[in-house]
C-alpha positions as CSV (number, residue, x, y, z in Angstrom):
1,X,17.9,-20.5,-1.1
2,X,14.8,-20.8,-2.7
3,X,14.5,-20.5,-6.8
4,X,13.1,-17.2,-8.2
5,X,12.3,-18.0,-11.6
6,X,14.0,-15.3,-14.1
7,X,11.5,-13.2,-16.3
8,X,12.7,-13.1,-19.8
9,X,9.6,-10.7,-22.0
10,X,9.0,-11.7,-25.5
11,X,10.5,-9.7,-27.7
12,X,7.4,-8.8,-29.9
13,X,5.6,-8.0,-26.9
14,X,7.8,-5.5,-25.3
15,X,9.4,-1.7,-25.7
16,X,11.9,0.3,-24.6
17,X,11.4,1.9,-21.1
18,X,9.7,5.4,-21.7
19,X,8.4,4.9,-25.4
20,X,4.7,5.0,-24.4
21,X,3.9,1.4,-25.1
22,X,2.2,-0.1,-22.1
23,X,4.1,-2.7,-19.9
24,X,1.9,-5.8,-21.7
25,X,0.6,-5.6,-25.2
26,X,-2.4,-7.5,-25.9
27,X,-1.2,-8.3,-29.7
28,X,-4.4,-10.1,-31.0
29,X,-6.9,-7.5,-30.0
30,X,-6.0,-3.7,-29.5
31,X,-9.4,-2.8,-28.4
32,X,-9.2,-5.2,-25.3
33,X,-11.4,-3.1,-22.8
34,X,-9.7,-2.0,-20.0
35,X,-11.0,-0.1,-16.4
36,X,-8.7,2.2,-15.1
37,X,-9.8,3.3,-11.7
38,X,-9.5,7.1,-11.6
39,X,-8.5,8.9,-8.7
40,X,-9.1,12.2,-9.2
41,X,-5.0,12.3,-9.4
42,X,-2.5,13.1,-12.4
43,X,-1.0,9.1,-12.0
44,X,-3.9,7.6,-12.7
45,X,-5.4,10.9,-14.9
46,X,-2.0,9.6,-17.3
47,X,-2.7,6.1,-17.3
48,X,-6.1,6.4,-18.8
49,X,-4.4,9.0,-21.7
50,X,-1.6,6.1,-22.4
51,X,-4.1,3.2,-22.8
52,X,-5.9,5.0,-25.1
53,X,-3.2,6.4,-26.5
54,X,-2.2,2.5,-27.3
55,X,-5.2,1.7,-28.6
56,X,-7.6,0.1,-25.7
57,X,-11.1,0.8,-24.9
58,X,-10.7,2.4,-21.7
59,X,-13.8,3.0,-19.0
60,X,-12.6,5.3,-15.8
61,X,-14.3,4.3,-12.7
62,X,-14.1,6.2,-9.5
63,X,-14.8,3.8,-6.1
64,X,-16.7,6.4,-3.6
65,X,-15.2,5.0,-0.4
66,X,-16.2,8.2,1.7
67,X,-18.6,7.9,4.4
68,X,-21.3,10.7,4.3
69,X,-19.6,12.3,7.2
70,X,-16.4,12.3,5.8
71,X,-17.2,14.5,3.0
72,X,-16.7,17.3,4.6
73,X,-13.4,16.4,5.8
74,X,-11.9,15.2,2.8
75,X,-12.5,17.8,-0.2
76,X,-9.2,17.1,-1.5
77,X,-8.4,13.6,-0.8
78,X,-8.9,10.5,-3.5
79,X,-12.2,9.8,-1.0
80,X,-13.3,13.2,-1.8
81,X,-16.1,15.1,-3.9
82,X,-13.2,17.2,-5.5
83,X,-11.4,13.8,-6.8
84,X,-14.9,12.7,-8.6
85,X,-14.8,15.7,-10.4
86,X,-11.5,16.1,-10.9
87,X,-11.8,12.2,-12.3
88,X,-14.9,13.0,-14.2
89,X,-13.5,16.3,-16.1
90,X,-9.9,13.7,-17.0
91,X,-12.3,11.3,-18.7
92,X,-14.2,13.8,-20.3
93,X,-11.8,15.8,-22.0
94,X,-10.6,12.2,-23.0
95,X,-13.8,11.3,-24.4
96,X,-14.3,7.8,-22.3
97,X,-16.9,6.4,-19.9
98,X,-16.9,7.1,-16.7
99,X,-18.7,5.9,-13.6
100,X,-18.8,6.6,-10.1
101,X,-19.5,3.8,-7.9
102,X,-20.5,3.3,-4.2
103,X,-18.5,1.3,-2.2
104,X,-18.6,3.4,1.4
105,X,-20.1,0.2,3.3
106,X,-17.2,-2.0,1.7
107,X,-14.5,0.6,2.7
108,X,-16.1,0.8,5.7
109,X,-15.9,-2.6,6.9
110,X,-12.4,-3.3,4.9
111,X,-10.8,-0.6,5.5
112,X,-12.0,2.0,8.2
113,X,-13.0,-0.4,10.6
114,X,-10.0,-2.5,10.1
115,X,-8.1,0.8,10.9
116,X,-9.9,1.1,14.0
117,X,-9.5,-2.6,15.1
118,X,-5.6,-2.9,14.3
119,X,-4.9,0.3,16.6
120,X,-6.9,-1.0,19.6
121,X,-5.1,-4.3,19.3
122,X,-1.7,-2.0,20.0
123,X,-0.6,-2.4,16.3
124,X,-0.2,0.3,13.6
125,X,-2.4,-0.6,10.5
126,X,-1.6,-0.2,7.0
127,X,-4.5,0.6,5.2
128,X,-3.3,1.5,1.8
129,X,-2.4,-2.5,1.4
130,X,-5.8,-3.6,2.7
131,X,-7.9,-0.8,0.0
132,X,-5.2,-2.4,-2.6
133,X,-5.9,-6.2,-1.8
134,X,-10.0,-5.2,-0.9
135,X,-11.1,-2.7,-3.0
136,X,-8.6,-1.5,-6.0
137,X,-8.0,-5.4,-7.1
138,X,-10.9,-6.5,-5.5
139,X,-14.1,-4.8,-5.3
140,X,-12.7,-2.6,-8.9
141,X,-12.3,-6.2,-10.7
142,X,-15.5,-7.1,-10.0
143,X,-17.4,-4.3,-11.7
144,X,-14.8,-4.6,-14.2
145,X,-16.1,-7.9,-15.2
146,X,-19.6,-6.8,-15.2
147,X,-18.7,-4.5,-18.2
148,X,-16.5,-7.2,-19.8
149,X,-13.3,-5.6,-19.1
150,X,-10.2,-8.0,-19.1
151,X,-7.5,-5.7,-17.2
152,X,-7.3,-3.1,-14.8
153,X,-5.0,-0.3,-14.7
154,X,-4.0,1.9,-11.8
155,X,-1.6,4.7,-11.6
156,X,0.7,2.7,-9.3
157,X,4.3,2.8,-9.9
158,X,5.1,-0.8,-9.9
159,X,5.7,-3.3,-13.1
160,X,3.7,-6.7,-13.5
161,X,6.1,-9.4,-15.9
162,X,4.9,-13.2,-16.7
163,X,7.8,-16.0,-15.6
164,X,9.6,-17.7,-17.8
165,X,7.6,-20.3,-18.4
166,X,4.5,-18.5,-18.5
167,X,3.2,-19.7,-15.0
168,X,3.5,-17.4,-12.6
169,X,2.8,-13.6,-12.7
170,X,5.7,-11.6,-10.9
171,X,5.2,-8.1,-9.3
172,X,8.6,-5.7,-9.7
173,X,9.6,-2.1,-8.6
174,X,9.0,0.8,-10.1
175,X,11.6,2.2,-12.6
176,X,11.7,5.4,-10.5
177,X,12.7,4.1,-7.4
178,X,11.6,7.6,-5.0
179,X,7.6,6.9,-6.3
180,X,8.1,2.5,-6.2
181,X,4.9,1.4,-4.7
182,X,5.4,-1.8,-5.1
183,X,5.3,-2.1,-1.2
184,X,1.3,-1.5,-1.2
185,X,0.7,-4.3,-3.5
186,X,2.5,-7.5,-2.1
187,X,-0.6,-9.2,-0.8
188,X,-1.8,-9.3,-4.1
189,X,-2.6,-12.9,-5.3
190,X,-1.8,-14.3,-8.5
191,X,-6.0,-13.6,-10.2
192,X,-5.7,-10.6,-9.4
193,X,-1.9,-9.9,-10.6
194,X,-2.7,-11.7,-13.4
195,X,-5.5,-9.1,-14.1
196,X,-3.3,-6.1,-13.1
197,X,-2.1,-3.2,-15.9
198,X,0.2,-1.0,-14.5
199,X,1.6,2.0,-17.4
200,X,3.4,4.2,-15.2
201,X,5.7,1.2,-14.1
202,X,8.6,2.4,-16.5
203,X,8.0,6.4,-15.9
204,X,9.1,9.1,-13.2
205,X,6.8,11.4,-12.0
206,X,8.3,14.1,-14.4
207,X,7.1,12.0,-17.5
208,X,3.8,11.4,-16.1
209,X,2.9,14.9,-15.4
210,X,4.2,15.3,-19.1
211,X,1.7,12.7,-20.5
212,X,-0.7,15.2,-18.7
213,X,0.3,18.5,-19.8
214,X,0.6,17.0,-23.6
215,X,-3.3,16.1,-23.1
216,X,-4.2,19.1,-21.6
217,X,-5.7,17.0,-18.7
218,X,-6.5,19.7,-15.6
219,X,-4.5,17.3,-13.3
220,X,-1.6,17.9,-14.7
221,X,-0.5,19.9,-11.9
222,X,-2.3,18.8,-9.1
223,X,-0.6,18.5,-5.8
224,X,-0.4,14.7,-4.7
225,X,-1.3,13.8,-1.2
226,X,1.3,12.0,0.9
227,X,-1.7,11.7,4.1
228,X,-3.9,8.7,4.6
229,X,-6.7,9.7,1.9
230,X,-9.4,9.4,4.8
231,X,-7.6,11.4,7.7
232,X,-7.8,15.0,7.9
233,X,-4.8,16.6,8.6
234,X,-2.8,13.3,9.4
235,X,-4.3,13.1,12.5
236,X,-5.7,9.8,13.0
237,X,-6.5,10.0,16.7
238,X,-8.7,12.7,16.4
239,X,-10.2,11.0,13.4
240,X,-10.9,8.0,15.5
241,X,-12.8,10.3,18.3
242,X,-14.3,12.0,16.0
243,X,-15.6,8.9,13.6
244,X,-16.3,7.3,17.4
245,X,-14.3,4.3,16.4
246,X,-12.4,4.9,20.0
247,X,-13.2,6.2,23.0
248,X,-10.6,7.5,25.4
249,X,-9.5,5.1,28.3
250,X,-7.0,6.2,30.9
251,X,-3.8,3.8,31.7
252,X,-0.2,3.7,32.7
253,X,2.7,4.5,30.7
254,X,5.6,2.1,32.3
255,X,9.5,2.1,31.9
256,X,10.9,-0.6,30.6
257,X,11.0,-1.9,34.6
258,X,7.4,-1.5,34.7
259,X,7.5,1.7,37.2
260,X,4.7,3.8,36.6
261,X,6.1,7.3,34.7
262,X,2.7,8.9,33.8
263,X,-1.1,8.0,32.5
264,X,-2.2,8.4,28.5
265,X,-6.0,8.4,27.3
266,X,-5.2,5.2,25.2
267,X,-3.2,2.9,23.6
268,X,-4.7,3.8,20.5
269,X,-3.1,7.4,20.2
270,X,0.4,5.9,20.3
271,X,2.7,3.8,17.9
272,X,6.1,2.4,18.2
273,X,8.8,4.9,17.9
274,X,7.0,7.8,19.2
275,X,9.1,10.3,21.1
276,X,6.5,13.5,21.1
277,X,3.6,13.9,22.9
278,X,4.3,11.2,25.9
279,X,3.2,14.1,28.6
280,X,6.0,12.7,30.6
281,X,9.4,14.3,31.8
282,X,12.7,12.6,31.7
283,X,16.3,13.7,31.7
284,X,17.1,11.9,28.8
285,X,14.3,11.3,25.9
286,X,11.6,8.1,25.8
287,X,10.5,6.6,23.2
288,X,7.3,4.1,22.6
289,X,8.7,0.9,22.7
290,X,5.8,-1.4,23.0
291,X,2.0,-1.1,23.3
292,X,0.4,-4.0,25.9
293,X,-3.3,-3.7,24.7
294,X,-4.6,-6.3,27.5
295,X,-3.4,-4.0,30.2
296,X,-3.5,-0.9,28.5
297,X,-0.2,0.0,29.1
298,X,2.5,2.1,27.3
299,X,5.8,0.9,27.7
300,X,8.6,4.0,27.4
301,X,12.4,3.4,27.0
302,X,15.0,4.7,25.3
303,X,16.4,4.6,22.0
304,X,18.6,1.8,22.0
305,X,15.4,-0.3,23.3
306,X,14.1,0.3,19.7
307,X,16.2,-1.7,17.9
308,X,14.9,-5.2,16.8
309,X,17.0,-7.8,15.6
310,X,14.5,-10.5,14.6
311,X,10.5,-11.2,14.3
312,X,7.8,-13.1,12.8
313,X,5.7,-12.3,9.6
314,X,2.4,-13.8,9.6
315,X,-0.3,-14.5,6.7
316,X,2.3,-14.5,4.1
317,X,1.6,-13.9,0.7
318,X,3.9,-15.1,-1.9
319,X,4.4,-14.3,-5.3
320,X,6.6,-16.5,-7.5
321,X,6.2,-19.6,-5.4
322,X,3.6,-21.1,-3.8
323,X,5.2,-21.6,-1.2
324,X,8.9,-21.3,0.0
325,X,10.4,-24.5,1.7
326,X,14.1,-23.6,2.7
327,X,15.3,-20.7,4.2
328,X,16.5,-17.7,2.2
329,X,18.2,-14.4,2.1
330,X,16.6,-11.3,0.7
331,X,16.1,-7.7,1.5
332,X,13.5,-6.8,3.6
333,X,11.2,-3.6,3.8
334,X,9.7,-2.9,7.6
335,X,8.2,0.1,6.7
336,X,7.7,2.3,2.7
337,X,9.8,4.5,3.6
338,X,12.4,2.2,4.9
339,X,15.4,2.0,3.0
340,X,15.4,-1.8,2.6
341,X,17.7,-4.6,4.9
342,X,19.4,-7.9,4.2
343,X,17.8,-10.6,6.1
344,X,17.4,-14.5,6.6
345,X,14.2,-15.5,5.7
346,X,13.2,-19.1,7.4
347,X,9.4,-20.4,6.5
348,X,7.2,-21.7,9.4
349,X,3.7,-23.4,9.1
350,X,0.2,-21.7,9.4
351,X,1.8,-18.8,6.8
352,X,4.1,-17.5,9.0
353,X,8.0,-16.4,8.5
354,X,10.9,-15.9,11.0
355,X,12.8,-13.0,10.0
356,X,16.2,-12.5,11.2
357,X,18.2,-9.3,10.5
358,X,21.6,-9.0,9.2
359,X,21.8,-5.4,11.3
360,X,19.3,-4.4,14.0
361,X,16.8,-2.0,12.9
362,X,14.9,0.8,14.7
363,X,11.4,0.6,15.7
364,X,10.5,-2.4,13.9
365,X,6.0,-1.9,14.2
366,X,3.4,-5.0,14.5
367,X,0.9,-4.3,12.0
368,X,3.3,-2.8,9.6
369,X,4.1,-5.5,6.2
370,X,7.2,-6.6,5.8
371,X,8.3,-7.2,2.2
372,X,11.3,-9.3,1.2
373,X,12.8,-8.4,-2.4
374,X,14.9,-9.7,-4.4
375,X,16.5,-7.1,-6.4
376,X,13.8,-5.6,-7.8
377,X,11.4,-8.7,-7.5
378,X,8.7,-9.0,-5.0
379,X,8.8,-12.3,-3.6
380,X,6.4,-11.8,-0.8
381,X,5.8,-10.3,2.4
382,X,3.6,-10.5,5.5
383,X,2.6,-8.8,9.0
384,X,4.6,-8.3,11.8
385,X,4.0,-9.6,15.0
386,X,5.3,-8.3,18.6
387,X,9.3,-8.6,17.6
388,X,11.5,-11.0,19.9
389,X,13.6,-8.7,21.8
């Protein structure tokens, strides 16, 4: 099994879960300058009022990712106008500089377009990984070292620790378990890790709403969105006619025996798992159980056909290894909301994993990550492919 380093914090450099002290101190300078990119939310709204509360020099940037057409879709979302304003009022009535910065083409091309790309390629994208990886720790770090910022902070809930030995930076749940986002951020790599302030790691939601109401902050209430921040309505086929990223295209939706059952307008409105809206009858429901993007084709079973015993991760990113060299057994995450699996983990060349499951799980997606833990250590994760079956 391979070695996972144990982190052991300094005792001078850390406090007690929920006393207000950020997650790393930066002992020989308390005004270390710090950008905290600002949502328009209450997580990230409180994680600007704790690191100045701490003592740092905090700057709030917002990243406009909204295309100009999206604006009127997305009045509420983190891509919206009401965010910037919402962001701009926070680090007002906290007396800090803010800025709001273009980055539409980026998000665009990153994000959008990826979106696009992985759903005509029969996979279901995650984009809240790739605006992590691209934008939030990639595009955000670079203007923060235009202003000579040495961290940045996000309102994620997920806990950054250094190794023992000081070599490696290691990426941990949450405390609060219901809001861990540690998920979104595996495919981070060690610079920008290493660069990474996360406040809310030790908090619930409960305490960070309180860190809100105590600053008088007009987000303390705010409703969060559980939607994809660019998608109206969670409806991201009509988002993808409507953006013209897809176009419909009429083919066959198959049994498992490759009889023809009915026709759909693409495999792009369809994802594995999907028992609604098939337009077909049966005596006994069908679910999606594999998207053929060369031939255009739905394939339609039923539910036992979902499960998935085994399948292959690909451009893995570890966390605190380079890379592993011996098989090993950790719990894996196919989906968030997935309530976590025990699985082998054996490495293969060009980045890629075999994962083999302990028990069978359901609808196991290509183009979803899979993220192994340890406890609550990240030790990597990657993409999955078309499971073996």
């Amino acid at each position: 099994m391979a070695q996972v380093p144990p982190a052991r914090p300094n005792s001078h450099d850390w406090r007690r879960p929920g006393s207000g002290i950020c997650w790393r101190a930066v002992v020989a300078d308390r005004k270390t300058r710090v950008v905290v990119g600002m949502s328009g939310g209450v997580d990230s709204s409180a994680t600007a009022a704790l690191l100045l509360e701490q003592g740092f020099d905090v700057v709030g940037i917002t990243l406009k990712l909204w295309p100009q057409d999206c604006v009127s879709r997305a009045e509420d979302k983190c891509c919206g106008p009401q965010a910037v304003t919402d962001a701009r009022a926070v680090c007002h009535k906290l007396g800090v500089p803010y800025y709001l910065v273009d980055e539409s083409a980026q998000f665009q091309s990153l994000v959008i377009q990826y979106f696009a790309d992985e759903y005509k390629a029969g996979r279901t994208p995650n984009p809240c990984v790739m605006c992590n990886q691209n934008l939030k720790f990639g595009r955000l770090i670079d203007r923060a070292d235009r202003l000579g910022a040495q961290y940045i902070a996000t309102g994620h809930f997920a806990r950054v620790e250094k190794n023992q030995d000081q070599s490696r930076v290691l990426l941990k749940r949450g405390c609060d378990l219901r809001k861990d986002q540690s998920y979104f951020l595996f495919s981070l790599r060690q610079d920008q890790l290493a660069r990474a302030m996360f406040p809310l790691g030790d908090k619930t939601k409960s305490d960070t709403r309180e860190v809100a109401r105590h600053c008088q902050l007009k987000t303390a209430d705010k409703e969060e969105s559980m939607e994809i921040c660019f998608v109206p309505d969670n409806d991201y086929g009509n988002f993808l006619q409507q953006a013209k990223l897809v176009e419909k295209h009429r083919g066959e939706i198959v049994d498992l025996h490759g009889r023809v059952l009915g026709h759909h307008d693409g495999i792009e409105f369809y994802t594995i798992g999907q028992r609604k809206g098939l337009g077909i009858s049966s005596a006994k429901p069908l679910y999606v159980i594999e998207l053929q993007p060369q031939a255009n084709r739905v394939v339609v079973g039923n539910e036992t056909a979902l499960e998935c015993g085994e399948f292959i991760a690909e451009r893995c990113n570890w966390i605190p290894f380079d890379n592993p060299t011996e098989p090993f057994h950790a719990t894996v995450k196919i989906r968030y909301n997935h309530p976590g699996t025990l699985a082998m983990i054996t490495p293969l060349d060009s980045g890629r994993a075999r994962v083999q499951l302990a028990t069978p799980q359901r609808a196991v997606t290509p183009g979803q990550a899979a993220v192994f833990y340890q406890d609550d250590l990240v030790l990597g994760g990657g993409w999955i492919t078309r499971p073996a079956r």
